[in-house]
C-alpha positions, 0 to 999 in steps of 0.5 A: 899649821894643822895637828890632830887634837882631840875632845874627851867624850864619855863613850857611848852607852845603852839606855840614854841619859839613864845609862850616863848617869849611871857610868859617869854620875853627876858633879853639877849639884854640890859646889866646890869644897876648898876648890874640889869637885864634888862627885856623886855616883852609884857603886861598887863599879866605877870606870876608869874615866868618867864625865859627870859633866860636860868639861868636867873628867874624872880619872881612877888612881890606876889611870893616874899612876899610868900616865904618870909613868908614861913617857907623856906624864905626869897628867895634870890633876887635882883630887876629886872628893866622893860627896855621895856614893850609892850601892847599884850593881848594874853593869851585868844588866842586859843592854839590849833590854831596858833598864834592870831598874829605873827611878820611881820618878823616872828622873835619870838623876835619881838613881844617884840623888835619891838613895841614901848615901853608902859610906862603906863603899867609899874605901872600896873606890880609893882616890879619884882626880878631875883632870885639871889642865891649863888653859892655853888659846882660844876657841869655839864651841857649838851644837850642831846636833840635839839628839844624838848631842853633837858639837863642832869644836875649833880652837887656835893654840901656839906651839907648843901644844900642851899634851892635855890643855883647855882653851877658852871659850870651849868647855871640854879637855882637849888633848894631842893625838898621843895622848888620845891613844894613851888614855884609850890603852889605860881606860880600857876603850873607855872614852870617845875621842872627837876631833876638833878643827884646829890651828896652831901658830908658831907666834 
């Protein structure tokens, strides 16, 4: 039987890898501490979700208590350690010009891994929570696109369908179709959510 199940994806955003750095930041340089994901970013704005890396979701504390509180909650995380924060004030930058500011060495990444880090402004952004599912099924995942990145994505599950779950094999947070809706509502817009091919059994 068929259900609509759906991918969490970063929105889309102007200036290429430079713009996803600068929404998202960056979890693939630090390891885990004490099982923690390790976020670097710039500040003071941070998204209401955010995708360092692919599979990898971070939520703000005002999402967290809003699903929560929600008929669908609560949403299965796991706190988040803000390793390094940089000041960029560029969410006023216009979108239709290049960058306001770009790296000397041209390297996306650097607008996070090069300054120094601002502690100051770690209070101001409060708790953050990697999403952290179970991982329920199994399933296949492949690009289909290089530019923009493109995937086709299929996965076979039992009922009943978890609201947010991972399956193997796929390296993304998937979720029902309720849930999709109800994170769009809490994060202002703020994601992409792709549909995924999928089959559900009852045994």
């Amino acid at each position: 039987m068929d259900a609509e199940i759906y991918w969490l994806r970063s929105r889309d955003m102007p200036w290429g890898d430079y713009g996803q750095i600068l929404l998202n930041g960056i979890s693939a340089h630090l390891p885990r501490v004490n099982g923690r994901l390790q976020l670097e970013r710039t500040a003071p704005f941070v998204p209401p979700i955010a995708f360092p890396r692919r599979g990898d979701v971070i939520v703000t504390e005002a999402v967290r208590k809003g699903f929560d509180e929600s008929v669908l909650g609560p949403l299965p995380v796991q706190q988040a350690d803000l390793a390094k924060v940089v000041k960029l004030e560029w969410l006023h930058w216009d979108r239709e010009q290049p960058p306001g500011y770009l790296p000397p060495s041209a390297d996306p990444e650097d607008y996070v891994l090069t300054p120094e880090h601002d502690a100051s402004l770690c209070s101001q952004i409060g708790p953050l929570w990697e999403v952290a599912p179970m991982t329920v099924g199994l399933g296949t995942y492949r690009r289909v696109q290089k530019r923009p990145a493109n995937f086709h994505v299929s996965i076979q599950i039992k009922h009943p369908v978890p609201p947010v779950f991972r399956v193997k094999g796929v390296p993304v947070v998937l979720v029902r179709e309720d849930v999709g809706k109800l994170l769009l509502a809490l994060t202002d817009d703020g994601l992409r959510l792709d549909r995924v091919e999928a089959e559900i059994s009852d045994y």
